[in-house]
C-alpha positions as CSV (number, residue, x, y, z in Angstrom):
1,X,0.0,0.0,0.0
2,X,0.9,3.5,-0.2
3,X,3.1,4.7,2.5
4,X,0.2,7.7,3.4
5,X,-1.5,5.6,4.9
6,X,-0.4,5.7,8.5
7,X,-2.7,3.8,11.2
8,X,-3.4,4.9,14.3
9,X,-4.7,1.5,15.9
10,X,-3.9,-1.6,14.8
11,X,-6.8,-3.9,13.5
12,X,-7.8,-7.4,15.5
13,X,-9.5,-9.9,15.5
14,X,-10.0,-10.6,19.3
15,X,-13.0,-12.9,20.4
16,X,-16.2,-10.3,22.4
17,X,-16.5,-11.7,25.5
18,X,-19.4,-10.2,25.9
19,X,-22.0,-12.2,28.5
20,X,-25.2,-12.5,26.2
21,X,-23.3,-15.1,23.9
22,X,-24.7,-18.4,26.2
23,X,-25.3,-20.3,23.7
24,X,-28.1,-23.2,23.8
25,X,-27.1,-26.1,21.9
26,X,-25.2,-24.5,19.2
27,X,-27.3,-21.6,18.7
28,X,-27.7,-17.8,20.0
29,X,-30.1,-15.7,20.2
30,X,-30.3,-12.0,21.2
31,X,-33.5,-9.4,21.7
32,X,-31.9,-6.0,21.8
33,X,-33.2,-2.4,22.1
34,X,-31.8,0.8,21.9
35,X,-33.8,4.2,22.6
36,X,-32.8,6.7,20.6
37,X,-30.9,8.9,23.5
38,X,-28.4,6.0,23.5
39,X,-25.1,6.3,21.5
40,X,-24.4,3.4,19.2
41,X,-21.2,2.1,18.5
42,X,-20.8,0.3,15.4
43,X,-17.7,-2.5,15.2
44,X,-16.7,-3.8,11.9
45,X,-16.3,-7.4,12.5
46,X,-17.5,-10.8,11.9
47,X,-18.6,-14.0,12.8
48,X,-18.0,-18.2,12.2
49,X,-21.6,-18.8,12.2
50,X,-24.8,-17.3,10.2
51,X,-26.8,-14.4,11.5
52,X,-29.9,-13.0,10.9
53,X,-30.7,-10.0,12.2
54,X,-34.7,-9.1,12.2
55,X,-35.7,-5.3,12.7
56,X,-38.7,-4.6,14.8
57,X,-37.5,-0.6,14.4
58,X,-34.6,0.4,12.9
59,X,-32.9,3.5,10.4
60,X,-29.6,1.9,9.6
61,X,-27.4,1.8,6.8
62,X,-25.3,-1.8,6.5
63,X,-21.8,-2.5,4.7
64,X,-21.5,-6.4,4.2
65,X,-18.5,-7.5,2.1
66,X,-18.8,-5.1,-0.7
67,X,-22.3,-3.7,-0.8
68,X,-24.1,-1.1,1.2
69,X,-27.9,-2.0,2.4
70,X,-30.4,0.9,3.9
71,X,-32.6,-1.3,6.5
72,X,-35.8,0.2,7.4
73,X,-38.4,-1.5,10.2
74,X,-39.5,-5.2,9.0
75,X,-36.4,-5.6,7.4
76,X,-34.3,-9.0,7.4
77,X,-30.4,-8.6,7.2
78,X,-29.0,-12.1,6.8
79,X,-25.2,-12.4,7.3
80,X,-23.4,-15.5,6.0
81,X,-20.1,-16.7,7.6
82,X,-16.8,-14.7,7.7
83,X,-18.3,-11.9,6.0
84,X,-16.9,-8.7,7.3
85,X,-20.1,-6.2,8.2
86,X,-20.5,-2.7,9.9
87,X,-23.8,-1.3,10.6
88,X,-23.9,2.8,11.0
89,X,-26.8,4.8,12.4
90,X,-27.7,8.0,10.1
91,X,-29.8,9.2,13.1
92,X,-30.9,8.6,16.6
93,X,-34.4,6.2,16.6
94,X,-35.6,3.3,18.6
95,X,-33.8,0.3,17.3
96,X,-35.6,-3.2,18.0
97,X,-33.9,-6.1,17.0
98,X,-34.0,-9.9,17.3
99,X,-30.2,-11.3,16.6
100,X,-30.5,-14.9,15.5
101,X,-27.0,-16.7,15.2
102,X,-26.8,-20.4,13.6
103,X,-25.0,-22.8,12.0
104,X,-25.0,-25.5,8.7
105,X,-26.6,-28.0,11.0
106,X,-29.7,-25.9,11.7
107,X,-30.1,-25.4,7.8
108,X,-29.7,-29.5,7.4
109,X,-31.8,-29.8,10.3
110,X,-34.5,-27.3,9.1
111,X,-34.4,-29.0,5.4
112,X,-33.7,-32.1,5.5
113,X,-31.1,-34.1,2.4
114,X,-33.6,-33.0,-0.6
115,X,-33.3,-29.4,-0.6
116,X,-29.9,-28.6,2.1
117,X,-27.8,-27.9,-1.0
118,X,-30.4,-25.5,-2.0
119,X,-30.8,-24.2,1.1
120,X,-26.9,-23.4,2.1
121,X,-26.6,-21.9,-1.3
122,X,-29.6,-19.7,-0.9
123,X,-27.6,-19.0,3.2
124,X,-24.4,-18.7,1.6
125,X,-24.0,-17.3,-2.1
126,X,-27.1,-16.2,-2.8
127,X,-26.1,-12.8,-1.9
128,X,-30.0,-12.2,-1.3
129,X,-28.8,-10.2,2.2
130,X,-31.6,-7.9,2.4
131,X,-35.5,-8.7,3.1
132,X,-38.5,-6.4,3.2
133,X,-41.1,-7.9,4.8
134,X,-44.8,-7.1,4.2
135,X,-47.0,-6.6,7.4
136,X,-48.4,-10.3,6.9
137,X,-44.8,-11.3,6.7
138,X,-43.6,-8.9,9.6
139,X,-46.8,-10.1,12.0
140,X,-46.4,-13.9,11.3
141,X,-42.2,-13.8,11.7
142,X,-42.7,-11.2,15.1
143,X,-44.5,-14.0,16.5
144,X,-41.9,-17.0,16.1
145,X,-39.3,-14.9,17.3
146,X,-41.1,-13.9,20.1
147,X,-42.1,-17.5,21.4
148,X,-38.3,-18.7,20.7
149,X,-36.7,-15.7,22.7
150,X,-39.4,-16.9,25.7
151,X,-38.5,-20.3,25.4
152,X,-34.5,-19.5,25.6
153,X,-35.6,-17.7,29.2
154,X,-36.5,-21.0,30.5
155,X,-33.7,-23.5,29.6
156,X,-35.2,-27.1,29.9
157,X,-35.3,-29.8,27.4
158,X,-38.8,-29.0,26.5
159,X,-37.6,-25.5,25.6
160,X,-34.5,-26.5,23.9
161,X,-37.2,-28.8,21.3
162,X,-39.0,-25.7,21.2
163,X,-36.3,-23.3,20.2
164,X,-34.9,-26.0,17.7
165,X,-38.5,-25.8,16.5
166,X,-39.0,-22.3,16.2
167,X,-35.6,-22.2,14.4
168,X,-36.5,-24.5,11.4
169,X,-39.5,-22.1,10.7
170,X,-37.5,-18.8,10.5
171,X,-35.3,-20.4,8.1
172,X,-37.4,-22.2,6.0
173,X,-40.0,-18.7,6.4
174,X,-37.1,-16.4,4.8
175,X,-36.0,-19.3,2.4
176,X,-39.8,-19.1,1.1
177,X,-40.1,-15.3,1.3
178,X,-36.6,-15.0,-0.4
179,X,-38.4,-17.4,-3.2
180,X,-41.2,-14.9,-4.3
181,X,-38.9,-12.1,-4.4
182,X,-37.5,-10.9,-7.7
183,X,-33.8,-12.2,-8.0
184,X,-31.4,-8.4,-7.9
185,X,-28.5,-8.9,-10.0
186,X,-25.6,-7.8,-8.2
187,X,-23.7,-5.9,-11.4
188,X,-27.1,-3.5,-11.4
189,X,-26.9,-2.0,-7.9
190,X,-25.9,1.2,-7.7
191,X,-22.7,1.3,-5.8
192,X,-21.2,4.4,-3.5
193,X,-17.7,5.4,-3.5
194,X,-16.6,3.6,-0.2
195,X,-18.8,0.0,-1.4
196,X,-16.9,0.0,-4.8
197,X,-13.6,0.6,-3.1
198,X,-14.6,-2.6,-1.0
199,X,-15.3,-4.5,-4.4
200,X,-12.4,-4.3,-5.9
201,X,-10.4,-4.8,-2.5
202,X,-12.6,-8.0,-2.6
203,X,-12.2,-8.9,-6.3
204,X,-8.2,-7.8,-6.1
205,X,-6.8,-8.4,-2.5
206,X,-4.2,-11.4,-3.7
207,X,-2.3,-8.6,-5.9
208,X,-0.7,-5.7,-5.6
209,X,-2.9,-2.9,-4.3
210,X,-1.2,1.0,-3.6
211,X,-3.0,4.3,-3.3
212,X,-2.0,5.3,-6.1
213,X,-3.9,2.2,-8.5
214,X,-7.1,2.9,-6.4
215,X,-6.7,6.9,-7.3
216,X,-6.6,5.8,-11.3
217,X,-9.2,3.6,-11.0
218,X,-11.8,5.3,-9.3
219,X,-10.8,8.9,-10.1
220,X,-10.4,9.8,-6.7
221,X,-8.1,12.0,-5.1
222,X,-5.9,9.6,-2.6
223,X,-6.3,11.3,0.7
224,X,-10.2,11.5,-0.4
225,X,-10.6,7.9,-0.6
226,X,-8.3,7.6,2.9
227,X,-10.6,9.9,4.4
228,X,-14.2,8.5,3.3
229,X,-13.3,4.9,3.6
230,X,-11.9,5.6,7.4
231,X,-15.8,7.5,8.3
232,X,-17.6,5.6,7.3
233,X,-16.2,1.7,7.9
234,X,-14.2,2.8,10.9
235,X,-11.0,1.4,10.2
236,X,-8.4,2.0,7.4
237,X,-8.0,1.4,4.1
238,X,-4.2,-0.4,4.9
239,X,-6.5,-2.2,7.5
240,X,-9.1,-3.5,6.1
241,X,-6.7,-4.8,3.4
242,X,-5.0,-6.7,5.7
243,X,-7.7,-8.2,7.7
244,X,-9.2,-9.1,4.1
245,X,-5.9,-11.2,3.2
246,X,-5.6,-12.8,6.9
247,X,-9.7,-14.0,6.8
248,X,-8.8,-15.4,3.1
249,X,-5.6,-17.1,4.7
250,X,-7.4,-18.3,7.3
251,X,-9.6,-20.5,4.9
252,X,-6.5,-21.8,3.1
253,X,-4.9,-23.2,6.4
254,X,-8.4,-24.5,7.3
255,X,-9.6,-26.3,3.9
256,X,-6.2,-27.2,2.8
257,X,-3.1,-28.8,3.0
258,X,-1.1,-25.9,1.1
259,X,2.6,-25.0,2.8
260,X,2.6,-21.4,5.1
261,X,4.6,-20.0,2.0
262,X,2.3,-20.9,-0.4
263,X,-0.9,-19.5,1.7
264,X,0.8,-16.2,2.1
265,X,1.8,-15.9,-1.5
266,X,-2.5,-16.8,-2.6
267,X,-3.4,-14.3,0.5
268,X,-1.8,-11.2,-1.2
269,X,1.4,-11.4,0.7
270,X,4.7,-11.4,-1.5
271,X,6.9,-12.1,1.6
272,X,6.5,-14.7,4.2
273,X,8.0,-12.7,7.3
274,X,5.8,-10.0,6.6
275,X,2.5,-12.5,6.5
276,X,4.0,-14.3,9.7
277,X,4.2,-10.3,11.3
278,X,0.3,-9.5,10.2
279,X,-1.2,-12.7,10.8
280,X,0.3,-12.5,14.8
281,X,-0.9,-8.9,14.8
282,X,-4.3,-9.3,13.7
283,X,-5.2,-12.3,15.2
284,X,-2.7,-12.8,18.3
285,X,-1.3,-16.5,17.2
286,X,0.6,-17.8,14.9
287,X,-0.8,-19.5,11.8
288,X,-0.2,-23.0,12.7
289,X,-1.6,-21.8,16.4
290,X,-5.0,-20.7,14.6
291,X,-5.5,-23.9,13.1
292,X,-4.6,-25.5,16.3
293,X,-7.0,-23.6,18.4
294,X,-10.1,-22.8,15.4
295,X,-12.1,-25.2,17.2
296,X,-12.9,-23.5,20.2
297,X,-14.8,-20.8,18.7
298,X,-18.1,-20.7,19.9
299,X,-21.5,-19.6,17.8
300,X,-22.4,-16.0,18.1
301,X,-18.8,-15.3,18.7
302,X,-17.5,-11.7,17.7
303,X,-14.6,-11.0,16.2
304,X,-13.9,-7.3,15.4
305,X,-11.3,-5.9,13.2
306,X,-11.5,-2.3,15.1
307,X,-11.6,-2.9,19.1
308,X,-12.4,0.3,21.4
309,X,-10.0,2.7,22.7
């Protein structure tokens, strides 16, 4: 990167500790309000698991991956695995929200062999992350969450059926709802400054990336694109790069048997030291420790890429 870029705070991925993630057999969820005296403070971060995030009342604009999402009241934000998300609040209002957090086993679980491939797609790639509901939509969802958020207040067995229950219909609800909605073709949406930045760090993060290649491509002035980019995701752009290239070479050590050298070089990293130096930064272990210890994580987890001062 371009040697302007100077951060401030380092970037990591440390684990929220954070005592409303008790999970119930491998599953979280979270009923949260804010009035709208409160002051929000938005992380970018992201989790192992799936999230859904259901909006009783809500004025918030979303970053996931590469696009930007305005979520109204009765919206659904869905959130696949290790995608990195921010959530900022144009203005003060009462935000409602149910937080669902879940994993591949409640999809196979909620759909059974014939249609689990469909349904992880749909989870996973579809890149269908925004629902509006309609009010019959809204009423009948509401309800569900309701009588699963009760049922997690009173752990038993009977209410650990329940919430399993409860869990299958919200998934196979949006999967239907998602079904009767016109498909949006990513190419077509209309993309601000700071979300095409974020595609092309997406599309390009295993080459060579400067300042200077960004100011050519988008016609932006470089300190311009350092300044928007750190406003509105939080973070900057020399962080978010790296963070991107560590999450990718995560995967690799996970799903593969490739050598350290050859995981840094697909990550975006020409020099091995300098991936060894990043990935201890970001993450606080080494990359043969991450695989080592990946297992622990727990659903509902946080990781953030931007801790508080």
């Amino acid at each position: 990167m371009g040697k302007n870029i100077n951060p401030d705070i380092q970037p990591s991925l440390q684990a929220s500790n954070d005592s409303y993630h008790d999970c119930v057999e491998n599953f979280n969820l979270l009923y949260k309000t804010t009035s709208n005296t409160e002051k929000l403070t938005s992380l970018i971060h992201y989790h192992e698991c799936y999230e859904i995030v259901f909006y009783v009342s809500a004025n918030v604009e979303a970053y996931l991956d590469d696009s930007s999402y305005s979520l109204k009241s009765h919206d659904i934000l869905l959130i696949p695995p290790r995608k990195i998300h921010k959530l900022n609040y144009p203005q003060p209002c009462n935000y409602i929200r149910y937080v669902f957090y879940f994993t591949h086993e409640h999809i196979e679980n909620a759909f059974g062999p014939a249609l689990y491939k469909k349904a992880i797609h749909f989870f996973q790639n579809s890149g269908c992350y925004q629902l509006s509901l309609s009010a019959q939509e809204y009423i009948h969802l509401n309800r569900v969450f309701q009588n699963m958020h009760e049922c997690r207040q009173e752990p038993s067995y009977k209410s650990r059926e329940l919430i399993s229950f409860y869990a299958s219909i919200i998934l196979q609800e949006i999967y239907l709802i998602s079904e009767k909605r016109p498909g949006v073709n990513q190419e077509q949406r209309s993309l601000n400054p700071v979300a095409q930045i974020l595609r092309y760090i997406n599309e390009h993060y295993h080459q060579n990336i400067t300042l200077e290649i960004l100011e050519e491509e988008f016609y932006l002035n470089k300190s311009y694109i350092c300044r928007i980019f750190h406003r509105t995701m939080g973070i900057s752009l020399i962080n978010y790069l790296q963070c991107k290239r560590i999450l990718e070479a995560q995967q690799l050590l996970l799903n593969t048997d490739l050598p350290i050298i050859e995981i840094s070089m697909e990550s975006g990293f020409n020099n091995v030291q300098h991936f060894y130096r990043v990935f201890k930064k970001i993450t606080g272990l080494t990359p043969k420790e991450y695989k080592k210890h990946h297992l622990n994580t727990q659903v509902g987890q946080t990781f953030t890429l931007f801790p508080p001062k």
